[in-house]
C-alpha positions in Angstrom: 39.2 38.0 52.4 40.4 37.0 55.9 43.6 34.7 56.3 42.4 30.9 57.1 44.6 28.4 59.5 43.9 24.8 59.3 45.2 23.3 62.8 45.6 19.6 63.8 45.1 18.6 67.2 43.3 22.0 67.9 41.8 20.2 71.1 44.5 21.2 74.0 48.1 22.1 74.3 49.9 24.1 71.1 47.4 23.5 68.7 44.3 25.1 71.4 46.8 28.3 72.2 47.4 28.5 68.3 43.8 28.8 67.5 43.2 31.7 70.5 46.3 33.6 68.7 45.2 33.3 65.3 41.9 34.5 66.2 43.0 37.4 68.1 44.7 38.2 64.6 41.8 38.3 63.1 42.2 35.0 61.1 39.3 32.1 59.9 40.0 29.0 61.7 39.5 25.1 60.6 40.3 23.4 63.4 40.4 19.2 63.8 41.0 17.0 66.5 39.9 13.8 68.0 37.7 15.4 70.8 34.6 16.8 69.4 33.2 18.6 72.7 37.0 20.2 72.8 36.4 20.9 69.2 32.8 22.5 69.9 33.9 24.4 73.3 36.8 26.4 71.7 34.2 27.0 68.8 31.4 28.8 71.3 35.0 30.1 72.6 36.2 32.0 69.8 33.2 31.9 67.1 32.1 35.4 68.0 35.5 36.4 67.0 36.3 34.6 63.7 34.8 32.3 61.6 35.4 28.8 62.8 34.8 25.6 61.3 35.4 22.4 63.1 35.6 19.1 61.7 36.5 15.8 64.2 39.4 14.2 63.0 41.6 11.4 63.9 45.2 12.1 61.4 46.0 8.5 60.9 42.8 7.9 58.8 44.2 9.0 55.4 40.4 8.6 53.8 39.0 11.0 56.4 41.3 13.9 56.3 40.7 13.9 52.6 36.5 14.2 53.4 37.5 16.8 55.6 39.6 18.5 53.3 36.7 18.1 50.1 34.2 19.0 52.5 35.2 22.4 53.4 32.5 25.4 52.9 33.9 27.3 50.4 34.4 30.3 52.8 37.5 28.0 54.5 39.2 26.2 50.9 41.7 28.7 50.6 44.0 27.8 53.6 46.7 30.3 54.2 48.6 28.6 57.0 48.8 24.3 58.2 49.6 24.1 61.5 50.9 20.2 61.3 50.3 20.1 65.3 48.5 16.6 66.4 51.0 14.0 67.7 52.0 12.5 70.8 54.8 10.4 73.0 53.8 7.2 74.6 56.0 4.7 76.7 58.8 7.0 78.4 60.2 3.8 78.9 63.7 1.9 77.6 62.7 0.5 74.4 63.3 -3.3 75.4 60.3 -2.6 77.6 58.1 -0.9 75.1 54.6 -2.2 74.2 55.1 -2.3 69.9 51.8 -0.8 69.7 53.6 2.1 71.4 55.8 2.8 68.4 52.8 1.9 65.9 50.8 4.7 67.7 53.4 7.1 67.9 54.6 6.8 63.5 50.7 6.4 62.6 50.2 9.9 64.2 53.5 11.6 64.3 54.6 10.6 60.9 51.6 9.2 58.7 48.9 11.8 60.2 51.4 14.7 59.0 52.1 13.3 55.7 48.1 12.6 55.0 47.3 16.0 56.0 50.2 17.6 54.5 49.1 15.8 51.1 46.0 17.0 50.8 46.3 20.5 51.4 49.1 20.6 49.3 47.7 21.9 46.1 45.2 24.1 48.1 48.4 25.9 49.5 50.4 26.1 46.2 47.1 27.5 44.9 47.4 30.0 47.4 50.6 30.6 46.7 52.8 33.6 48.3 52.2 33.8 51.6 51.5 30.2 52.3 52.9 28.3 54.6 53.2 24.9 56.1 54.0 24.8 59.8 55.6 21.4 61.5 55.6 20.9 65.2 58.6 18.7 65.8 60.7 18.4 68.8 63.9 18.8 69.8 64.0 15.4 70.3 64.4 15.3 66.7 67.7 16.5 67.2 69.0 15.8 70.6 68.7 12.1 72.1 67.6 10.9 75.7 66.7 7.7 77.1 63.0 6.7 76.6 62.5 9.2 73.5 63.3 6.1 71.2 60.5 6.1 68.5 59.2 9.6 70.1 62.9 11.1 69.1 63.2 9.2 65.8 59.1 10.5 64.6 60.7 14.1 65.0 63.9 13.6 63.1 61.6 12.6 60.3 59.4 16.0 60.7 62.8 18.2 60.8 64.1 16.3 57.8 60.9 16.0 55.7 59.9 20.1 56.1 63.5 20.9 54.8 62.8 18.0 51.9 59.4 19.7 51.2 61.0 23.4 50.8 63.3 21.7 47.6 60.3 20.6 46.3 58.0 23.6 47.0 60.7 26.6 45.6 59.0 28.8 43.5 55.4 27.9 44.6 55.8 30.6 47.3 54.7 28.2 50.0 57.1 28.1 52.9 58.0 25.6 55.2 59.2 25.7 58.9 60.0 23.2 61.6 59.2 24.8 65.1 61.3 22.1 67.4 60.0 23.2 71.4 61.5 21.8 74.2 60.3 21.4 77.4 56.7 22.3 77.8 53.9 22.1 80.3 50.8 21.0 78.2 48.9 17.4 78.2 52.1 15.8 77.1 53.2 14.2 80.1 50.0 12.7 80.8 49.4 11.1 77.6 52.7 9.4 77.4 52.1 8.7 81.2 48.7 7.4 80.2 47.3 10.0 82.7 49.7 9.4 85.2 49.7 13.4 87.0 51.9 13.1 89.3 54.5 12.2 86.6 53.6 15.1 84.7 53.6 17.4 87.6 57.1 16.0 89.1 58.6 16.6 85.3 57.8 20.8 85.9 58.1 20.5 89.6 60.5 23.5 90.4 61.2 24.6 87.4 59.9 27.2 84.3 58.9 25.2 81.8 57.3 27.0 78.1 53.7 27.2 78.0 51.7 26.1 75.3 51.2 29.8 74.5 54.5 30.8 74.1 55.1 27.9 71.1 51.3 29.8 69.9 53.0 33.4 69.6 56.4 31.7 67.6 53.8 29.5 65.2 52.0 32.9 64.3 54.9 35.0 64.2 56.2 32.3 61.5 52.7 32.5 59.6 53.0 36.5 59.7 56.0 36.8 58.2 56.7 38.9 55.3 56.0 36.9 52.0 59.9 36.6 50.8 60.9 35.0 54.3 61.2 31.6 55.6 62.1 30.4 58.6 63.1 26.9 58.1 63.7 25.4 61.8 62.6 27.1 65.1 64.4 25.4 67.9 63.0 26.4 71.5 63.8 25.8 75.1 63.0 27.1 77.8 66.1 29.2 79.7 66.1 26.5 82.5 66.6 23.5 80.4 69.6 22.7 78.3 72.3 19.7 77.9 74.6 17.5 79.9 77.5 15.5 79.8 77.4 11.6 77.7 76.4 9.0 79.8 78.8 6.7 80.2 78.3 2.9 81.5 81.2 1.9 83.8 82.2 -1.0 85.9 
């Protein structure tokens, strides 16, 4: 029986290039979003491939991923991989100037949409058992602050710590669990936490070589592929043209 991925936020950026790299291993797709017509191109995309099944889906309603998760045909229950992808950053902004239904958004989807999810495919993956595994797209703004990142940064911190929690809990299930943490990366991003602003988005990769969403695809499916006995429990990425500076400092 073919491999099956369940991805979140299959509709553009990681979670679309994911989906294409699955299929071209030969791998059975679920694939949710909010965007049915996404949902149902990539499906006439890719359905002469694989078997694909799509279901619309927004993450922060905790009833409806369960529906989607009882409702699967029986030839998509046993889900090999979850690719925990939906989310999003809103309000680049200092936090003083920060609409609150900003940071609402931004835990609903980043935090509560990966725990409802996560929850109830839980004992479809232990079922599965070696093999399994349960794939986290965080940031490394879960690790490394910046100004604006605010509830964006502090969402991702909470991915990175809650995939190591979940491996404690999940030893000797055989499901693994990784954090894949990219950096800077040209997808839809910029102009949903511009609200559509592209000239923001296209000044943030202006003269420079941002990662693609297909290169964070190739690392998620590398992960999945692995050899049953290995985990990989945080994949921090960056492109070579990004990297650190010094503290800021306030002075008189």
């Amino acid at each position: 029986m073919s491999k099956t991925a369940f991805i979140t936020g299959a509709t553009s950026g990681f979670g679309r290039a994911a989906a294409r790299r699955f299929a071209a291993e030969g791998w059975q797709l679920v694939l949710t979003g909010r965007r049915e017509e996404r949902l149902r191109e990539i499906e006439r995309e890719l359905g002469d491939k694989v078997a694909v099944h799509i279901a619309p889906l927004d993450v922060q309603d905790a009833e409806a991923v369960k529906e989607v998760v009882s409702a699967l045909p029986e030839q998509f229950r046993q889900v090999t991989s979850l690719v925990n992808n939906a989310g999003l950053a809103l309000s680049p902004t200092s936090a003083q100037e920060t609409d609150l239904q900003d940071w609402h958004t931004m835990v609903d989807t980043n935090i509560k949409g990966l725990l409802n999810v996560t929850h109830a495919l839980l004992p479809t993956l232990i079922e599965t058992g070696a093999g399994a595994s349960i794939i986290n797209l965080g940031s490394v703004a879960g690790a490394w602050p910046y100004p604006g990142s605010h509830v964006y940064g502090a969402t991702k911190a909470f991915v990175k710590q809650f995939s190591y929690n979940l491996r404690c809990d999940l030893l000797g299930t055989g499901v693994r669990v990784t954090d894949i943490a990219p950096g800077m990366a040209e997808t839809e991003f910029t102009l949903v936490r511009t609200k559509g602003d592209q000239a923001a988005s296209d000044n943030l990769y202006s003269g420079t070589t941002p990662l693609s969403a297909e290169d964070i695809a190739d690392q998620i499916v590398y992960v999945a592929t692995l050899p049953d006995h290995v985990n990989i429990n945080r994949l921090e990425i960056m492109p070579v043209r990004q990297a650190w500076q010094n503290f800021a400092v306030d002075r008189d």
